[in-house]
C-alpha positions in Angstrom: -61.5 92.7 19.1 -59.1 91.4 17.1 -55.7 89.4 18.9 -56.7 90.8 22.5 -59.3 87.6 22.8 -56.3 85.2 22.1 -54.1 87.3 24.2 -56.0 87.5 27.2 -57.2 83.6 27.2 -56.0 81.4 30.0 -54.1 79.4 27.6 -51.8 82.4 26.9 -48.4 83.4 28.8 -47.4 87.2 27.8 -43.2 86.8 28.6 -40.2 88.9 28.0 -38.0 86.1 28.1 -34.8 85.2 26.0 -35.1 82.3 24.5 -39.0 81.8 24.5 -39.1 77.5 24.1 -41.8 75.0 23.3 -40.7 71.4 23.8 -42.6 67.9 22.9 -41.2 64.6 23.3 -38.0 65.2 21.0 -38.8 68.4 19.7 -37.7 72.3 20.5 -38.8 75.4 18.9 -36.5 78.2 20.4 -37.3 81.9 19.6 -34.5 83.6 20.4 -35.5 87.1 21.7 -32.4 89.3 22.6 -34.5 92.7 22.7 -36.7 90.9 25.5 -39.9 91.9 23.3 -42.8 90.5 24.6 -43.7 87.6 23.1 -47.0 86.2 23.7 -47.2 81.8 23.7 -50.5 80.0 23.2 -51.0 76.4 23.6 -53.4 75.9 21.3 -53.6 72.0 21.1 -56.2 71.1 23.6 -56.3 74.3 25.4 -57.0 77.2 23.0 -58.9 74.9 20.5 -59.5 71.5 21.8 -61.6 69.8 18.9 -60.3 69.0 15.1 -57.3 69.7 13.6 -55.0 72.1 15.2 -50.9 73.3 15.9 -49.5 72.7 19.0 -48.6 76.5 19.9 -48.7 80.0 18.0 -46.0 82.7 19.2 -46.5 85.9 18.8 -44.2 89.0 18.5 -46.6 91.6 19.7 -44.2 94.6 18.6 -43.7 93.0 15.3 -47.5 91.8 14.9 -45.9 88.3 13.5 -47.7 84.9 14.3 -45.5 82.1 14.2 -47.4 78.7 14.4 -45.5 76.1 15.5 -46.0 72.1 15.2 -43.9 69.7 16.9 -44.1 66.3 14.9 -42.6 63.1 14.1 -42.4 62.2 10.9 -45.7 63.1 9.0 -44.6 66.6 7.4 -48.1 66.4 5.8 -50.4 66.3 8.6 -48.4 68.9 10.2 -49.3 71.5 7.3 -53.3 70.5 7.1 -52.9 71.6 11.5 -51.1 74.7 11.2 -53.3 75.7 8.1 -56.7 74.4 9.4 -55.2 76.4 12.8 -55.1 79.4 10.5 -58.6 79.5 9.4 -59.9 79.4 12.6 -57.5 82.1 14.4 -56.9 84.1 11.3 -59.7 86.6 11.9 -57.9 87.4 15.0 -54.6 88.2 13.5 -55.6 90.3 10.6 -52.3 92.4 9.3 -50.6 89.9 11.5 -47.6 88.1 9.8 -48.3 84.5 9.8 -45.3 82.0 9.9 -45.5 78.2 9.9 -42.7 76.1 11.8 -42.8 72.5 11.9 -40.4 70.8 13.7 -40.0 67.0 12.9 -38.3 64.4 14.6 -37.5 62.1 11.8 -36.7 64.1 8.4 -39.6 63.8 5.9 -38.9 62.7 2.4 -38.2 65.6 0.1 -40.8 65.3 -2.6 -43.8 66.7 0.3 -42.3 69.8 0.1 -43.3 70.0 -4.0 -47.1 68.9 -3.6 -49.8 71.3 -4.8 -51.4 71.7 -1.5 -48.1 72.6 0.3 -47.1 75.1 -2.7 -50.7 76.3 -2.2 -50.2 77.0 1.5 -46.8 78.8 1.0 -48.6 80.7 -1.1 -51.0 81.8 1.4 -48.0 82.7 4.0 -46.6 84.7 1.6 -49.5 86.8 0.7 -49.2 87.6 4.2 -45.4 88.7 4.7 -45.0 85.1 6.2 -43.4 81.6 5.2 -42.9 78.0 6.0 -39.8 76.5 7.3 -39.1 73.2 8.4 -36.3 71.4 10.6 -35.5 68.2 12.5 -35.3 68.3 16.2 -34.2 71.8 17.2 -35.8 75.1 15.4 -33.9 78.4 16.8 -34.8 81.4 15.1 -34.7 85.5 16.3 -37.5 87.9 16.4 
C-alpha cells in the first residue's frame, strides 16, 4: 500500500500551490513550489498520529517521492529531533524509496554544541542513507522543491 494510506487520510491536503506554508505560533516552514507540483501536507501532530512523540507536519513532493518532516519549536532543538525521528519509525514503512528530510524550525536559536551530539550525528546519518538531511533555522524556513 505503501504512501497512498497517508495520502488518502483526512489529515492530508493534496495542493498545487506556490508557496505550500505551515505556521505555529512564531514559526513558518515555506516550500516554495514554482512548478506547482503537487505537494501533499499532513498534519501529523494530533491528527495523523495523536499519541507519543511525533512532528508537527510531513510534506511530500509526490513527483520527487521526497518527505520533508517538519517541526515547529521553540527552543529545545533536542526534542525536536527524538519527534521527527520517532515520526520516522512509525511512517517510514509508508515511504520506502521516499527521500526523507528533517526541518526544524526554532523560535529562539539553540546552542551550537546540539548539533555535535552522538544521537543527532546518528540521525543525520540515517537521513543520509536515504538521499535526505537535516537543516535547521530560526523563525522562517523557505526552501524549493
Amino acid at each position: 500500500m505503501g504512501y497512498e494510506r497517508i495520502r488518502e487520510h483526512d489529515c492530508t491536503e493534496c495542493v498545487r500551490n506556490d508557496p505550500v506554508v505551515v505556521r505555529e505560533k512564531k514559526s513558518q516552514y515555506r516550500l516554495e513550489n514554482p512548478a506547482n507540483k503537487e505537494i501533499c501536507k499532513t498534519r501529523v501532530d494530533d491528527c495523523y498520529i495523536s499519541r507519543g512523540k511525533r512532528c508537527d507536519w510531513l510534506l511530500v513532493d509526490c513527483e520527487a517521492a521526497n518527505a520533508y518532516f517538519v517541526e515547529l519549536k521553540g527552543a529545545d532543538f533536542r526534542r525536536a529531533i527524538e519527534q521527527i525521528d520517532e515520526t520516522i519509525n512509525r511512517v517510514g514503512s509508508d515511504l520506502q524509496g521516499f527521500g526523507l528530510f528533517a526541518r526544524v524550525v526554532l523560535t529562539k536559536s539553540p546552542t551550537p554544541h546540539l548539533r555535535n551530539t552522538p544521537d543527532v550525528l546518528k540521525f543525520e546519518k540515517r537521513l543520509r542513507k536515504s538521499r535526505g538531511n537535516l537543516k535547521t533555522k530560526t523563525k522562517l524556513f523557505v526552501e524549493s522543491v
